[in-house]
Structures are given as structure tokens and as C-alpha cells.
Biopython code that builds the backbone (N, CA, C, O; Angstrom):
import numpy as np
from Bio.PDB.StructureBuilder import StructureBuilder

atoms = [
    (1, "UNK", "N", (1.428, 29.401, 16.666)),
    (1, "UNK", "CA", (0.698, 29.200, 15.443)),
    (1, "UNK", "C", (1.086, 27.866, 14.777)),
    (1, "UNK", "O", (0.301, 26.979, 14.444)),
    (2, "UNK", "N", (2.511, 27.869, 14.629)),
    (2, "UNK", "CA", (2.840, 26.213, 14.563)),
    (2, "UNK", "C", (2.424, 25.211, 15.490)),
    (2, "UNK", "O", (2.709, 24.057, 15.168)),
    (3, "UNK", "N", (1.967, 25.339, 16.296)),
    (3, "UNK", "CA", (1.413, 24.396, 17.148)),
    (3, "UNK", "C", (0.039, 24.027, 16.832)),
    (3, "UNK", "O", (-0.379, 22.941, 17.234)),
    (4, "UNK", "N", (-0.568, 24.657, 16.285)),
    (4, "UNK", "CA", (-1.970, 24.760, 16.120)),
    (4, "UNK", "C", (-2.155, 24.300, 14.444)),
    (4, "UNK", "O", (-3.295, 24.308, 13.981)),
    (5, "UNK", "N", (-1.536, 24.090, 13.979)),
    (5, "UNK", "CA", (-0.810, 24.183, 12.750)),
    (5, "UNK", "C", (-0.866, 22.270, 13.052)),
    (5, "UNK", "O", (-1.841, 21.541, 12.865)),
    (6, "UNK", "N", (0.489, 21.875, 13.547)),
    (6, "UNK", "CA", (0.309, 20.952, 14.026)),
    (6, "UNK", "C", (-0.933, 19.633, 14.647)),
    (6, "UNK", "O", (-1.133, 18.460, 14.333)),
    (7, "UNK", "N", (-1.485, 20.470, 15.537)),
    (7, "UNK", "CA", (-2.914, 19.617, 16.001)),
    (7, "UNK", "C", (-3.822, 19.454, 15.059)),
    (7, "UNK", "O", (-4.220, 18.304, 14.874)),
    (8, "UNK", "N", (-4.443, 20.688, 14.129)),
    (8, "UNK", "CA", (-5.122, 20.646, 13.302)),
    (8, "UNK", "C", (-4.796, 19.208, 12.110)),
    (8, "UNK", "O", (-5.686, 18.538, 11.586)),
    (9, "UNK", "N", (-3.410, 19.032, 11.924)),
    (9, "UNK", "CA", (-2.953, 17.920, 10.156)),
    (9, "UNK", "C", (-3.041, 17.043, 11.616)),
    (9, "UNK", "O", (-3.751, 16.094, 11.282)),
    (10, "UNK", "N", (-2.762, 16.882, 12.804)),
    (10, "UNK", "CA", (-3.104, 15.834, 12.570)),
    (10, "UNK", "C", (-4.257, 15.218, 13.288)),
    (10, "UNK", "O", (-4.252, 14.070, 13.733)),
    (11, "UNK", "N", (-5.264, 16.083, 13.368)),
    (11, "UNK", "CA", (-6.509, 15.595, 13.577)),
    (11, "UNK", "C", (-7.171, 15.217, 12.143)),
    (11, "UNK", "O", (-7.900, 14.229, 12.238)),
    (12, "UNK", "N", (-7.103, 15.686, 11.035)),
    (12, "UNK", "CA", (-7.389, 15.520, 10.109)),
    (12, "UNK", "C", (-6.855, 14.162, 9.785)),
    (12, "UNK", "O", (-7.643, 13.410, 9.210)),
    (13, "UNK", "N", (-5.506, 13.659, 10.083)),
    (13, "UNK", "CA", (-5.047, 12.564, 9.495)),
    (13, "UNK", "C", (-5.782, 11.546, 10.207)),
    (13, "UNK", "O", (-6.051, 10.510, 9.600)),
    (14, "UNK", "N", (-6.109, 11.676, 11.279)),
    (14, "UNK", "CA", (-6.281, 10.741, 12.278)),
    (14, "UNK", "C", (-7.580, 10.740, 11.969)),
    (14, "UNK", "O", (-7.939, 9.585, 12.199)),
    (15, "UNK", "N", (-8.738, 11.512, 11.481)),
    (15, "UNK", "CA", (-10.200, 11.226, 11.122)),
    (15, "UNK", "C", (-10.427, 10.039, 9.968)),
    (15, "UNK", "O", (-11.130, 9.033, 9.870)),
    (16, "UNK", "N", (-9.185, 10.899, 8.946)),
    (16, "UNK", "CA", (-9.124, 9.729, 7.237)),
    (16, "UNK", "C", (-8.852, 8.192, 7.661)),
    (16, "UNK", "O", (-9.223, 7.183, 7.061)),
    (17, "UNK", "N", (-8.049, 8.292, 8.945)),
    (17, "UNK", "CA", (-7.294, 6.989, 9.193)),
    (17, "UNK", "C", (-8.673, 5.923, 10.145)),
    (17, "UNK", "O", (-8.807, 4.700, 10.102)),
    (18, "UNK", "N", (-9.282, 6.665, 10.713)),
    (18, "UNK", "CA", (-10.410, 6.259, 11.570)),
    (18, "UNK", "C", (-11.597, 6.091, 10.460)),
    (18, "UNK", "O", (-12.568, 5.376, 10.707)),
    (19, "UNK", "N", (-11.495, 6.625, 9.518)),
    (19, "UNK", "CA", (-12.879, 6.375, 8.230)),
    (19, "UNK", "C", (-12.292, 4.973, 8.043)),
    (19, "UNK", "O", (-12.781, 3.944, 8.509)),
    (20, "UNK", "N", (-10.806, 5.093, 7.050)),
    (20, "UNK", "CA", (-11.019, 4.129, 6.567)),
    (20, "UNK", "C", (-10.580, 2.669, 7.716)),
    (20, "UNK", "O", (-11.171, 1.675, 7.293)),
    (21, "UNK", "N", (-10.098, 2.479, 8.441)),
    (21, "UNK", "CA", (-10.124, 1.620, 9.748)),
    (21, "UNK", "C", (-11.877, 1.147, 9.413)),
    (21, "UNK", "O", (-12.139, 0.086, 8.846)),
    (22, "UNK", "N", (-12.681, 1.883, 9.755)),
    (22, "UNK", "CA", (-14.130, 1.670, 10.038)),
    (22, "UNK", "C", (-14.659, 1.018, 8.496)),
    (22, "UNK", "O", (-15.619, 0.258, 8.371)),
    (23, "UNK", "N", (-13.876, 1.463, 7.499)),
    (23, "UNK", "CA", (-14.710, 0.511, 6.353)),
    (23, "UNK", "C", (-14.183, -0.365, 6.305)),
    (23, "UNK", "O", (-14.850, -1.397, 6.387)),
    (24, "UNK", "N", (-12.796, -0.474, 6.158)),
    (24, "UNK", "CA", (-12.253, -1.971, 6.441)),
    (24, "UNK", "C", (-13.075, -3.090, 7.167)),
    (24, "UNK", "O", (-13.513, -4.179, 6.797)),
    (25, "UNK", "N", (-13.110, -2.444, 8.264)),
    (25, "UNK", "CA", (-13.878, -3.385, 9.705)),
    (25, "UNK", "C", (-15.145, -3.447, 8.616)),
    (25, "UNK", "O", (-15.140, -4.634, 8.289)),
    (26, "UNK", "N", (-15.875, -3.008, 8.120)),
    (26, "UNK", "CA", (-17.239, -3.366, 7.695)),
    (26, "UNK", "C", (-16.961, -3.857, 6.421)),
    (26, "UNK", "O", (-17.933, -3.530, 5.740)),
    (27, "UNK", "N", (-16.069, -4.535, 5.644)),
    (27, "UNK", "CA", (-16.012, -5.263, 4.671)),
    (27, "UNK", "C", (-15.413, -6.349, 5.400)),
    (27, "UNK", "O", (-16.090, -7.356, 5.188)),
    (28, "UNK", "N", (-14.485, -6.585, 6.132)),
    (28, "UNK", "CA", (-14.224, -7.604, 6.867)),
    (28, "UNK", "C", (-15.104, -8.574, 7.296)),
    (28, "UNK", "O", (-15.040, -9.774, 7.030)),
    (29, "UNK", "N", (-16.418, -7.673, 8.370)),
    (29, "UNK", "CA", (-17.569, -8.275, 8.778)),
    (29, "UNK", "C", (-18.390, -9.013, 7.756)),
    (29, "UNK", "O", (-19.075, -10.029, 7.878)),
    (30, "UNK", "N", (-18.176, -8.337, 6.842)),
    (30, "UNK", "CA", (-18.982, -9.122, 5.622)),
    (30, "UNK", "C", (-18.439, -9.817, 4.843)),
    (30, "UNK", "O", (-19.060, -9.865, 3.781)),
    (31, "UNK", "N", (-17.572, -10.381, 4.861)),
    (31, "UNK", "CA", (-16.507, -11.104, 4.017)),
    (31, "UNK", "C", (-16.569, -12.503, 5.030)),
    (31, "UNK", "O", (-16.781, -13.666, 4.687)),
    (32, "UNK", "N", (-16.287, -11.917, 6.481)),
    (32, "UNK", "CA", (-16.289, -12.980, 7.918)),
    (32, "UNK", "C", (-18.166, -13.731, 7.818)),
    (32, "UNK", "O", (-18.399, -14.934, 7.937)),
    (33, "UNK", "N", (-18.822, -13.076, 7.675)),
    (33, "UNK", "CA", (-19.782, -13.557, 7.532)),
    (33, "UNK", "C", (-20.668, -14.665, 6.334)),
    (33, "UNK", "O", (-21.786, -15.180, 6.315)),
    (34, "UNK", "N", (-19.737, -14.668, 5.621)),
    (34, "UNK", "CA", (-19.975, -15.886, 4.302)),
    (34, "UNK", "C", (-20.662, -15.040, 3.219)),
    (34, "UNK", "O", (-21.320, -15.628, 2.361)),
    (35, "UNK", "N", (-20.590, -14.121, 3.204)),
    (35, "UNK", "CA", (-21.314, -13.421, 1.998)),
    (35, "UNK", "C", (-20.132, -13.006, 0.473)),
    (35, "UNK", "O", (-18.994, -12.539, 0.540)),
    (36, "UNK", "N", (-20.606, -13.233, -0.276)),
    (36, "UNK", "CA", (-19.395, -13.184, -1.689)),
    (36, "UNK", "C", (-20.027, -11.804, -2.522)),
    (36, "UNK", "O", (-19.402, -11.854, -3.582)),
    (37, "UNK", "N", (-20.887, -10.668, -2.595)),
    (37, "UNK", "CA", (-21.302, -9.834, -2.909)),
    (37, "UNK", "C", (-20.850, -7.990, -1.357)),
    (37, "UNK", "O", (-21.538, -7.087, -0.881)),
    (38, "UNK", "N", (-19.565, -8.376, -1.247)),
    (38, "UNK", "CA", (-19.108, -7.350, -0.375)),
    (38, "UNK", "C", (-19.204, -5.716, -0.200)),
    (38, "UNK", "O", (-19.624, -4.828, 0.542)),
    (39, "UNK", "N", (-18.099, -6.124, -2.145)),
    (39, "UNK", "CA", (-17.816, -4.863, -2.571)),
    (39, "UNK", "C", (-18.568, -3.648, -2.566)),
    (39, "UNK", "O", (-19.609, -3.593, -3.221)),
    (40, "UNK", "N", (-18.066, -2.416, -1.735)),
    (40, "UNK", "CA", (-19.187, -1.016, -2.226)),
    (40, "UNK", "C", (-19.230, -0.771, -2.820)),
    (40, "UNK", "O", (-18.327, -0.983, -3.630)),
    (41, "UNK", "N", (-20.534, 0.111, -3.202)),
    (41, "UNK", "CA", (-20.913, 0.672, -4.654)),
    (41, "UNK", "C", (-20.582, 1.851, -4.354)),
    (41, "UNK", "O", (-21.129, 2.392, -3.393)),
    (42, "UNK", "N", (-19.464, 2.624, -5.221)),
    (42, "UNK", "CA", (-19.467, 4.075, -5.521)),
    (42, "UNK", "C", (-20.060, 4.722, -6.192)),
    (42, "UNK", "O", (-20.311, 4.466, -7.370)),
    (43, "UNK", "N", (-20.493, 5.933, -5.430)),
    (43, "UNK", "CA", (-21.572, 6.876, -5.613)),
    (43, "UNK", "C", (-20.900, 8.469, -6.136)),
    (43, "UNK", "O", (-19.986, 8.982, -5.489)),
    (44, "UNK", "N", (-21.406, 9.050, -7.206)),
    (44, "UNK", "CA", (-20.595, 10.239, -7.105)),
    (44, "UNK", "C", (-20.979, 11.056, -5.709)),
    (44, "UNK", "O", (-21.969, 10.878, -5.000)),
    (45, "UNK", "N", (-20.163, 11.770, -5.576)),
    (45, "UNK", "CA", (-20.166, 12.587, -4.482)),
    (45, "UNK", "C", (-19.592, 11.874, -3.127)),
    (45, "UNK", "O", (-19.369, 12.641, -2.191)),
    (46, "UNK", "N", (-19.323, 10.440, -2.922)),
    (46, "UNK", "CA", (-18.229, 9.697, -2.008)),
    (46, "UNK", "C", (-16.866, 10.048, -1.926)),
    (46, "UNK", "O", (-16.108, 9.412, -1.194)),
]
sb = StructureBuilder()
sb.init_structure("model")
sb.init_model(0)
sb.init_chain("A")
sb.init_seg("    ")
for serial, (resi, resn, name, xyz) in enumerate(atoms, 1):
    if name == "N":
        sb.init_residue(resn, " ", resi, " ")
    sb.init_atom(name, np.array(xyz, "f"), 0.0, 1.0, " ", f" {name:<3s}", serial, name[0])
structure = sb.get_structure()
């Protein structure tokens, strides 16, 4: 049960860590690309 326990936190960690990896990379791209209007707009419910 601890094992499972285990896989589960850290698949979860490893999803949050792969979101934000992936927005990074897409503010990067747009930052790399000469654009000065990057920043996301937060939305409730994000």
C-alpha cells in the first residue's frame, strides 16, 4: 500500500513539474521570438 502510495505523489509531482516545464518553454518561445506582450492572462478557474 506504501508502494502505491509512493507511485501515485509521484506521478502527480511529475505532471505539476511537466505543466509547468511546458509553460515556461511557451513563454520562452515568445520572449525568443521578439515579442514584448508575453505575459499570461489569468483566468479564474486556472
Amino acid at each position: 500500500m506504501v508502494a502505491l502510495g509512493v507511485v501515485v505523489l509521484l506521478f502527480v509531482v511529475g505532471y505539476f513539474l511537466a505543466r509547468e516545464l511546458y509553460a515556461n518553454g511557451q513563454l520562452e518561445d515568445c520572449l525568443l521570438s521578439g515579442r514584448t506582450n508575453c505575459t499570461p492572462i489569468q483566468t479564474p478557474g486556472q
